[in-house]
C-alpha positions in Angstrom: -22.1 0.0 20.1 -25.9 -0.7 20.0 -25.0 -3.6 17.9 -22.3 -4.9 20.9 -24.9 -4.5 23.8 -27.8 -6.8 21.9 -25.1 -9.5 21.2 -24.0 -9.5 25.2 -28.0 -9.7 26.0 -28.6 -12.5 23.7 -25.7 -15.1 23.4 -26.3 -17.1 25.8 -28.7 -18.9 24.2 -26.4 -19.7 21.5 -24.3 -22.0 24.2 -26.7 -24.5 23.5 -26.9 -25.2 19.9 -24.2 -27.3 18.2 -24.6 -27.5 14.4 -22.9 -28.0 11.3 -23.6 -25.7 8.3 -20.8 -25.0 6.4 -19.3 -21.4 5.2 -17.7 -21.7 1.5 -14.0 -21.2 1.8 -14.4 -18.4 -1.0 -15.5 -16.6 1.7 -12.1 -15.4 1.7 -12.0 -12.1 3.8 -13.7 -13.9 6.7 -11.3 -16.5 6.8 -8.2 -14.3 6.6 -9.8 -12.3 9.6 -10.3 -15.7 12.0 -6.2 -16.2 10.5 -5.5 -12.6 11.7 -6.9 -13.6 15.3 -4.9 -16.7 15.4 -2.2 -15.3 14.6 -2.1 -12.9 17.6 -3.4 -15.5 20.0 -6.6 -14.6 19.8 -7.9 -18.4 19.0 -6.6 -21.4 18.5 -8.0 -23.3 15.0 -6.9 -26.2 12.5 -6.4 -24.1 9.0 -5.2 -26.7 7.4 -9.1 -28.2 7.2 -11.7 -26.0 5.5 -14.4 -24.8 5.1 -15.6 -24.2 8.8 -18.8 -24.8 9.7 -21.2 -21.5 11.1 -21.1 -22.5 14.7 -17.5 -23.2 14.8 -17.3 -19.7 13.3 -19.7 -18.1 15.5 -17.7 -19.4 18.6 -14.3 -18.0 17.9 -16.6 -14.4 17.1 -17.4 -15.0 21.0 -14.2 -15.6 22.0 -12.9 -12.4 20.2 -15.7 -10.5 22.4 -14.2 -12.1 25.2 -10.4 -10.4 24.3 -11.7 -7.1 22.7 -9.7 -5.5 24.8 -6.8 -6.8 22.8 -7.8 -5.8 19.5 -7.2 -3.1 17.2 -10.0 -0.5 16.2 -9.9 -2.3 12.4 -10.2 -5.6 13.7 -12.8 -4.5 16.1 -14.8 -3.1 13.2 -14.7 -6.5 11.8 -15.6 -8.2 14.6 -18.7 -6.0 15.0 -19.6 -6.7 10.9 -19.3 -10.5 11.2 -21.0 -10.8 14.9 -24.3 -8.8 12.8 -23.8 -11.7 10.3 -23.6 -14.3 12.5 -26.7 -13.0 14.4 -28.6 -16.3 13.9 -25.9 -19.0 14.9 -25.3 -16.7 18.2 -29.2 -17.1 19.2 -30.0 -13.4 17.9 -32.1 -11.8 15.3 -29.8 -9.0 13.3 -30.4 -5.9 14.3 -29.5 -2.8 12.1 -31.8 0.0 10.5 -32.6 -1.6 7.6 -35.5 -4.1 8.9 -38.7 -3.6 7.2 -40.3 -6.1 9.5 -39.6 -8.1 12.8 -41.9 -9.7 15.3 -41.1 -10.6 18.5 -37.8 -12.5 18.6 -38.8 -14.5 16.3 -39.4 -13.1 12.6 -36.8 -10.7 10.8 -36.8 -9.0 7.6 -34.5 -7.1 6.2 -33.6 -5.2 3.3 -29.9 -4.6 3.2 -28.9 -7.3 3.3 -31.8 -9.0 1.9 -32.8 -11.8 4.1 -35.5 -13.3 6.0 -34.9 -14.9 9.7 -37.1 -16.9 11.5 -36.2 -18.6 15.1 -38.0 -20.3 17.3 -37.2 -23.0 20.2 -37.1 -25.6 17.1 -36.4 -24.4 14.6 -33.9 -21.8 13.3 -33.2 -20.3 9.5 -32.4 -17.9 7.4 -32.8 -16.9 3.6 -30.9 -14.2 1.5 -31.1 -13.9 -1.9 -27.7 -14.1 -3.6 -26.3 -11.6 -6.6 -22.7 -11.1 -7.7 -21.0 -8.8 -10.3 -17.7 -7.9 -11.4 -16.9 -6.1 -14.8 -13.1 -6.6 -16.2 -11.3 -4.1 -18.1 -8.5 -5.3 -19.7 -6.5 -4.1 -22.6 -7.8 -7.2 -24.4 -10.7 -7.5 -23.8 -13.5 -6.0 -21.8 -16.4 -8.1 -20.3 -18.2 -9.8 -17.0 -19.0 -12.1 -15.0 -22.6 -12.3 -12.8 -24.6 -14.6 -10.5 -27.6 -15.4 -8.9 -29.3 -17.1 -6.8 -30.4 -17.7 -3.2 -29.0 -19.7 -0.2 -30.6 -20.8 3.0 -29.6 -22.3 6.3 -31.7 -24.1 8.3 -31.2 -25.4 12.1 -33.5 -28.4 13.8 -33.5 -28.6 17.1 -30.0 -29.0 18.9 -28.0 -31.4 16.4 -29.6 -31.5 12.7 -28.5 -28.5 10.1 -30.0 -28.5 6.8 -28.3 -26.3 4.1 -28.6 -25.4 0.4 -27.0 -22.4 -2.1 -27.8 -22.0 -5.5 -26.3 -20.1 -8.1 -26.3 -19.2 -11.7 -23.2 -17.9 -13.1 -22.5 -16.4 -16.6 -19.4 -15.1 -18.2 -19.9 -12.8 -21.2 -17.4 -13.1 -23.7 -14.7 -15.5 -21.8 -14.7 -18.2 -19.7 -12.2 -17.7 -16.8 -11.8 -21.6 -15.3 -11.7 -24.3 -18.5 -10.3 -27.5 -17.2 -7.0 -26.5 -18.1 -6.5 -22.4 -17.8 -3.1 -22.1 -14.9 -5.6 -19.6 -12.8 -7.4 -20.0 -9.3 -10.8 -19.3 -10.8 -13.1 -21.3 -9.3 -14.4 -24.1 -12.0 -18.0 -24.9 -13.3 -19.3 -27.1 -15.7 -20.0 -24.8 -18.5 -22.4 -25.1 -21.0 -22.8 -22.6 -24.2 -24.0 -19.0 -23.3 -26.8 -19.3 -25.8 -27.7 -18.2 -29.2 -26.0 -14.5 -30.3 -24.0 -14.6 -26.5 -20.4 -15.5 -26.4 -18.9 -16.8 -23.4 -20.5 -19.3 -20.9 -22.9 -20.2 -18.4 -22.8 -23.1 -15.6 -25.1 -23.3 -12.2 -23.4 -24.6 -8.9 -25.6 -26.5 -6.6 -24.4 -26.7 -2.9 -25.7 -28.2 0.5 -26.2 -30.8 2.5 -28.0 -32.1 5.7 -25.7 -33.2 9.1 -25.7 -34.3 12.1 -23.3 -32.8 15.4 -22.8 -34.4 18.7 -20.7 -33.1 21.5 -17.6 -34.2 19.8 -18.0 -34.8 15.9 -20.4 -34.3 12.9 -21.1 -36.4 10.4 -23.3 -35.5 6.8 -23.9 -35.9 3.5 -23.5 -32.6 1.3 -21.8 -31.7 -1.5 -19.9 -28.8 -1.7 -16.3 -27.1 -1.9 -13.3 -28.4 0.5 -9.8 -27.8 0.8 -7.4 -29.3 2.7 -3.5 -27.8 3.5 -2.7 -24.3 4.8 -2.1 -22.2 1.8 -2.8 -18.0 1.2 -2.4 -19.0 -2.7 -3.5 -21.9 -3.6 -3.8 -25.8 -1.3 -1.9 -28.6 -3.2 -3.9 -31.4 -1.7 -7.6 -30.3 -2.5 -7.4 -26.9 -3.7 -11.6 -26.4 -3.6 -11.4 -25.1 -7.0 -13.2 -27.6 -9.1 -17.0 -28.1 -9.5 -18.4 -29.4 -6.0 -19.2 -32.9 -5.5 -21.3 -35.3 -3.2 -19.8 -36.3 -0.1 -20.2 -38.3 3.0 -18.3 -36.3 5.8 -17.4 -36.9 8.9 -15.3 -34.7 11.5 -14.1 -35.8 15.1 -12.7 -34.4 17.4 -12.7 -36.7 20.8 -9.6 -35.3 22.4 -8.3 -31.8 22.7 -5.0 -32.7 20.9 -6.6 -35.1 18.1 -9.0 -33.9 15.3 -10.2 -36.9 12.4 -11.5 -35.9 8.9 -13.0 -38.4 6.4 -14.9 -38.1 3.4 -16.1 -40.5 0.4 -17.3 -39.0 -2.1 -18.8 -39.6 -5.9 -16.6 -37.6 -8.8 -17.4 -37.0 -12.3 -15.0 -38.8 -14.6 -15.9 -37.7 -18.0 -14.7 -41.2 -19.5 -17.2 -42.5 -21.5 -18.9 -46.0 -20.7 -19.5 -47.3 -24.4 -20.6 -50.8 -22.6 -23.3 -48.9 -21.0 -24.3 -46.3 -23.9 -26.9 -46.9 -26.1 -29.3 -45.9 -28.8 -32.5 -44.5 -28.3 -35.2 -43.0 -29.5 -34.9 -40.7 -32.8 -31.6 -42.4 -33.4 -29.5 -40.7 -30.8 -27.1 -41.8 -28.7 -26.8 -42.3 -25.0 -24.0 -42.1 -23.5 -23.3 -42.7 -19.7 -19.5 -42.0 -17.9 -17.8 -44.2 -15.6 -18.1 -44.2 -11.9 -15.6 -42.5 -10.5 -15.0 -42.2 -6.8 -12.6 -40.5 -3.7 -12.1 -41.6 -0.2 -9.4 -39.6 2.1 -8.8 -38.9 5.7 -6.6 -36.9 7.5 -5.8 -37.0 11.3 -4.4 -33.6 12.8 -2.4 -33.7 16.1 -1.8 -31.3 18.5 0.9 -31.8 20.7 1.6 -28.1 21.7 -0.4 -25.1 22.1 -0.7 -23.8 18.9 1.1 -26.2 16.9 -0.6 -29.0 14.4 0.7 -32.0 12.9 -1.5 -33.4 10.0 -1.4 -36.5 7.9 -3.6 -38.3 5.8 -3.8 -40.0 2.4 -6.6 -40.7 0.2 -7.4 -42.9 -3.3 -9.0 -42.6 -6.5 -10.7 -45.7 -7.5 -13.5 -46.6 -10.2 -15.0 -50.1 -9.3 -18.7 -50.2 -10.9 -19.9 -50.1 -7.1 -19.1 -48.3 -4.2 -16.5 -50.6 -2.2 -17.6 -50.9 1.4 -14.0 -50.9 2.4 -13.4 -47.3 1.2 -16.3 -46.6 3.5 -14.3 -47.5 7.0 -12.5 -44.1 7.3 -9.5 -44.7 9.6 -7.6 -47.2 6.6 -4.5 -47.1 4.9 -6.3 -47.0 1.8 -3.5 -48.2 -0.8 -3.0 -51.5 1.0 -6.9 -52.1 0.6 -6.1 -51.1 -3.5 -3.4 -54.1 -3.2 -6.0 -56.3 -1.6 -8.8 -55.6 -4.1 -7.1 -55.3 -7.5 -4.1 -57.7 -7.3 -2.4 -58.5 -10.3 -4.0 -56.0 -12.0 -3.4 -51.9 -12.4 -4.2 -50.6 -9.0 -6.5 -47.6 -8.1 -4.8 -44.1 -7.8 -3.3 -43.4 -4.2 -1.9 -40.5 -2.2 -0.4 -39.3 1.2 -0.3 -36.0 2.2 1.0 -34.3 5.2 0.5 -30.6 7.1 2.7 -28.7 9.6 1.7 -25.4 11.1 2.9 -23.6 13.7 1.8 -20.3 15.6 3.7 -20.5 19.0 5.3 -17.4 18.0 2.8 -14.4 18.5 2.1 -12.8 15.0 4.2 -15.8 13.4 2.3 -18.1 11.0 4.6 -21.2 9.7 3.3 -23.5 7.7 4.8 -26.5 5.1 2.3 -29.3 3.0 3.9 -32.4 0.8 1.4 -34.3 -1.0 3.0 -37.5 -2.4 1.5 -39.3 -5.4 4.4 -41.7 -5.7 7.4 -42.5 -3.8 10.3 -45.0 -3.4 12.8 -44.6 -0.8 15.8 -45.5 -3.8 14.7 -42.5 -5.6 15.7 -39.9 -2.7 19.6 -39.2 -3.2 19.8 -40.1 -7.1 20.6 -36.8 -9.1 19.0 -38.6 -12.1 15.4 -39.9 -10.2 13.0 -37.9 -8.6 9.7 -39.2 -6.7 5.8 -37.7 -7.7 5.6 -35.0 -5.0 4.5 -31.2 -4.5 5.9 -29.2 -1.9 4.2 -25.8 -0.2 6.1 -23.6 2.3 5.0 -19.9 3.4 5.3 -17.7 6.8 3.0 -15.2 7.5 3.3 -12.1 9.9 0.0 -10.5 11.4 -0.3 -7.0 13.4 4.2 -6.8 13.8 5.8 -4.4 13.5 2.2 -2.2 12.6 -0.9 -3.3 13.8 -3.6 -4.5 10.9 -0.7 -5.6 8.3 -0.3 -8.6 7.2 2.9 -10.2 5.5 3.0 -13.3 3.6 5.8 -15.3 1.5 4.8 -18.7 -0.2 6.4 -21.0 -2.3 5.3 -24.2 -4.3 6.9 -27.0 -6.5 5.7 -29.5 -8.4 7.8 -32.7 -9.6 6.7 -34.1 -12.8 4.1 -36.6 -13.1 2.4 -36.0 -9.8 -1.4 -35.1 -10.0 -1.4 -37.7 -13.4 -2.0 -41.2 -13.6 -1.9 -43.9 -16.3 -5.8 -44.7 -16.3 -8.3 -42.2 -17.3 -10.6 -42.8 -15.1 -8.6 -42.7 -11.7 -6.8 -39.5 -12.8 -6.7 -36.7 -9.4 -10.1 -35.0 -11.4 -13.4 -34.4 -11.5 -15.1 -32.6 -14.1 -11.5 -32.5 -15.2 -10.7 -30.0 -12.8 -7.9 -30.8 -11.1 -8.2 -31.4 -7.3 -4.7 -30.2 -5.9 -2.8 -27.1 -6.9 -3.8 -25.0 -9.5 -0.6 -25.1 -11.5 -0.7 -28.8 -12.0 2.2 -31.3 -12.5 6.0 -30.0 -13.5 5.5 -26.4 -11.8 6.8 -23.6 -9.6 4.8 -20.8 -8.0 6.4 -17.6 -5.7 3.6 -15.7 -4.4 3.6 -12.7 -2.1 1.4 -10.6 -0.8 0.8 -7.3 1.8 -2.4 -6.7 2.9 -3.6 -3.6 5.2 -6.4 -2.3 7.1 -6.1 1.5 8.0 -10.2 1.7 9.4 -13.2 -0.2 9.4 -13.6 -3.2 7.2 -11.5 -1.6 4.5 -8.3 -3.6 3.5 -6.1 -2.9 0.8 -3.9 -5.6 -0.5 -0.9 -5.7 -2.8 0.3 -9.5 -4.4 3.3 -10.5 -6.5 2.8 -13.9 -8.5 5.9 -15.7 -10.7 4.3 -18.9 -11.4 5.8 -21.3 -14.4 5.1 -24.6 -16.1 7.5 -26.6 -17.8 7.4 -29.6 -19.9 4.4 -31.4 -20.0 5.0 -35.3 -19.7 2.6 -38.3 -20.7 2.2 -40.8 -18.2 2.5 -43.8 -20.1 5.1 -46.6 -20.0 7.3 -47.3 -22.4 8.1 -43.9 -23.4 11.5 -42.7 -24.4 12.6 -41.9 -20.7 11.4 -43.9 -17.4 8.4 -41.8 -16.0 11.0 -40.5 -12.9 13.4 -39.4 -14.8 11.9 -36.6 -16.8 13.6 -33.5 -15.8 12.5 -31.0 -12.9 11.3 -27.5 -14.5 13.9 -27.9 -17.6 12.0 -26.1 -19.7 9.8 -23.0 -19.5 6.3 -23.6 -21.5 4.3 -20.7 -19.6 5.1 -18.3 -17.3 3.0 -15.7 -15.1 3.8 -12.4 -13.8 1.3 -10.1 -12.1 1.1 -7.4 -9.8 -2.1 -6.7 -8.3 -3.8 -4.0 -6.2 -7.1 -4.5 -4.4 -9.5 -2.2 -2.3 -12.1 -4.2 -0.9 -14.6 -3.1 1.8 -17.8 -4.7 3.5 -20.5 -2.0 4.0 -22.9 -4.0 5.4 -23.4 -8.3 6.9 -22.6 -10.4 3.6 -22.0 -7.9 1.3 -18.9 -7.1 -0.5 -17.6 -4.4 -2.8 -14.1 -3.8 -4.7 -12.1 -3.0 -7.0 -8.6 -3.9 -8.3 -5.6 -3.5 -11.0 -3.5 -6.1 -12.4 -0.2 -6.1 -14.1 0.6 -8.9 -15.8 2.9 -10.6 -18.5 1.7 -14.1 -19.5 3.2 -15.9 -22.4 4.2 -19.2 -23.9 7.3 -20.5 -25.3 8.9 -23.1 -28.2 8.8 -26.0 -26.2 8.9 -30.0 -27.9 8.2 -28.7 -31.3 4.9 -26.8 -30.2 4.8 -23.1 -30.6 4.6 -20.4 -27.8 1.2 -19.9 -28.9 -0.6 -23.5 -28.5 0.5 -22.6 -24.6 -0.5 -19.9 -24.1 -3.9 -20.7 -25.5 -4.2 -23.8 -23.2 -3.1 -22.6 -20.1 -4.7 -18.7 -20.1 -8.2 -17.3 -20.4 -7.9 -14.6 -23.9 -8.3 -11.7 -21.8 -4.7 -12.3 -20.0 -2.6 -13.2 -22.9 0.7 -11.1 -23.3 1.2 -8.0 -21.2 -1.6 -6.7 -20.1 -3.2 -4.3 -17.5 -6.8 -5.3 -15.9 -8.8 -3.2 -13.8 -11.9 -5.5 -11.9 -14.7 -3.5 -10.0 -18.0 -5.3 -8.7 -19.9 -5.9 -5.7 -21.5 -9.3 -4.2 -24.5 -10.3 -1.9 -23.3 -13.7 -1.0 -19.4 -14.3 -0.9 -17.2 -14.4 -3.9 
């Protein structure tokens, strides 16, 4: 309660400030907790566009305030946790027991969490130290996975927000997100572990400076994105590669219209041998093609409650930036057709969004990203266009208050996500940047998830995910590219049941634990054995059947 009254004293402040500093969409048990609230009406927000920035955030906290009359004594106890770790963006200094020192209203330190705030009528910011931990027992294999690192957040006057997040990470023993492991790790750019250490290691760099008007915001970060409502997994940009430098720019003019853009620089991988070169102590450097994404998506709202989103986006690998990719409102594969006619044109992709929460507690949501379509395809039993299909409902606080219900399903045509030219493949780092399970795939997911008191949920998921044959995108093969067959064939299939406890003792910190039951395996598929899929598509630890139990804690989300 003490915690309430100091936030009624000191928001008003926070009225003024408009900024942009993003929250990482890992965060994941705040952003099922702003879906729990708009699903019972609470708010109103576009989850088909993440991550959201700290003030946006911050204002939907206030609005919950407004309505606590509405919530439930769980979602209450939440709302209390995240209004303490929001402190700064509502114009407050956290309050709590654990402060070793504060002065005035302007200086704050505390201990748990570690952080130090500092506001001011200029300038604004906070810094926390950052360490995660999880140990896996499995009946393969046991091991871990830690981080480190520090974040900060920084706010200039009424409009500029600087950012930044560092983060070491090292897996003992495994590595849990190669380019092509079927899981929803998050990737990193690994590098060995180091002499007499198995496993590996790779740092993740995050930030960005922007700018916010009354109606928009516009930076240049890099970082994480995703874009399509999902509870397991976006098939446009899933967020789960390395994170890459962006321009970014949101509007939002009107109440029913909402713009997203960004351009940003990937990593191809593809070597450059016209550029590589010899140098000193006769060794070899070697430099990668450019490699570069532009997309935007514009979301309408012509109902309360109800979004419409569509978009598209290219992959293109000119040796300079092409201005044109730059305006963010184009149709970007007629600019491909202007700019490489009569040659192979750069990769290009729609993508479209429906969600719908008119009905109180009712979350309906379906995304199709297209990677190639002809209208002479649709209706031949023999022909299918490059496309991937998501669909789920969710149901929030019916029939019991705090539970949460959700059903998803994904398919994946063949050949969507590939391309024909290395360098303009969907990737960065290799990663892929839409769904998890790639190209030629189907994925059933389910999950319950429950609150009985305080920020404790418990959550129970069913997976059946499968990949079937894997096709070359090349021409001239034995069959036309659109006419290799729809999940013919099994290669790899996934099924686990999992059980998590998760709780948040304090602002930004996390603990938990969970068990996993799973059967992963591979199969004879086009003369290679079970085995050579398996080992491509699954980390060691999760081959065959297998029970995991994962514990750990985290300053910092993951």
């Amino acid at each position: 309660m003490r915690k309430l009254l100091f936030f009624i004293i000191f928001t008003l402040p926070a009225a003024l400030y408009s900024q942009t500093a993003y929250q990482h969409i890992q965060d994941e048990p705040l952003y099922n907790y702003l879906d729990e609230l708009a699903a019972i009406h609470i708010i109103d927000i576009n989850t088909a566009i993440k991550p959201y920035s700290r003030h946006q955030i911050a204002g939907w906290l206030e609005e919950a305030w407004d309505r606590r009359d509405e919530l439930s004594n769980a979602q209450m106890s939440k709302l209390d946790h995240y209004l303490d770790e929001f402190a700064l963006e509502l114009g407050n200094l956290k309050t709590g027991s654990a402060t070793l020192y504060r002065r005035d209203d302007n200086l704050s330190v505390h201990l748990l969490p570690p952080e130090i705030t500092w506001r001011d009528s200029l300038f604004r910011s906070v810094i926390r130290p950052i360490y995660g931990f999880r140990y896996f027992s499995s009946t393969n294999e046991d091991f871990f996975h830690s981080y480190g690192g520090a974040e900060a957040t920084a706010y200039i006057g009424e409009r500029w927000s600087i950012y930044a997040s560092l983060r070491d990470n090292y897996q003992n023993k495994q590595r849990l997100a190669e380019p092509s492991f079927l899981t929803r790790e998050q990737g990193g750019n690994y590098k060995g572990a180091g002499p007499g250490r198995e496993g590996g290691d790779y740092s993740e760099m995050r930030g960005g400076i922007t700018y916010t008007w009354d109606w928009g915001s516009a930076g240049f970060i890099k970082d994480h994105m995703q874009w399509g409502d999902n509870h397991h997994g976006s098939n446009i940009f899933s967020g789960r590669t390395p994170s890459f430098a962006m321009i970014k720019l949101h509007m939002n003019p009107v109440e029913w219209l909402e713009f997203d853009y960004h351009h940003g620089w990937l990593v191809s991988e593809v070597i450059d041998s016209a550029k590589s070169l010899w140098v000193a102590e006769n060794r070899y450097k070697e430099f990668f093609y450019p490699k570069y994404v532009a997309a935007n998506m514009y979301t309408f709202k012509p109902f309360d409650r109800f979004r419409m989103s569509v978009g598209n986006s290219i992959i293109y690998s000119d040796q300079n930036v092409q201005p044109a990719y730059m305006i963010p409102f184009f149709f970007f594969k007629s600019l491909a057709h202007t700019y490489n006619r009569g040659i192979l044109n750069q990769n290009s992709m729609m993508f479209a969004n429906i969600s719908s929460r008119q009905i109180k507690h009712l979350h309906l949501y379906f995304t199709v990203y297209i990677d190639e379509f002809a209208t002479w395809r649709v209706g031949d039993p023999d022909k299918h266009n490059f496309t991937s299909y998501k669909g789920g409902l969710s149901i929030t606080g019916w029939p019991i208050d705090n539970l949460f219900i959700n059903g998803e399903m994904t398919r994946t045509t063949p050949m969507t996500y590939q391309h024909r030219v290395p360098v303009t493949t969907f990737e960065t780092n290799n990663f892929n940047l839409g769904h998890y399970l790639r190209s030629n795939a189907a994925d059933y997911h389910a999950s319950l998830r429950y609150s009985p008191f305080g920020t404790l949920q418990l959550t129970a998921t069913y997976t059946h995910a499968l990949k079937a044959n894997i096709y070359e995108y090349k021409y001239g093969a034995e069959k036309p590219l659109d006419s290799n067959p729809v999940l013919k064939d099994k290669t790899w299939a996934n099924n686990t049941l999992s059980f998590r406890a998760e709780m948040m003792p304090m602002p930004n910190m996390r603990v938990f634990v969970e068990y996993s039951d799973s059967n992963i395996r591979g199969y004879d598929v086009d003369y290679k054995p079970a085995q050579y899929y398996l080992d491509r598509f699954t980390p060691e630890y999760l081959h065959g059947e297998t029970q995991t139990i994962t514990a750990g804690f985290a300053f910092g989300f993951h």
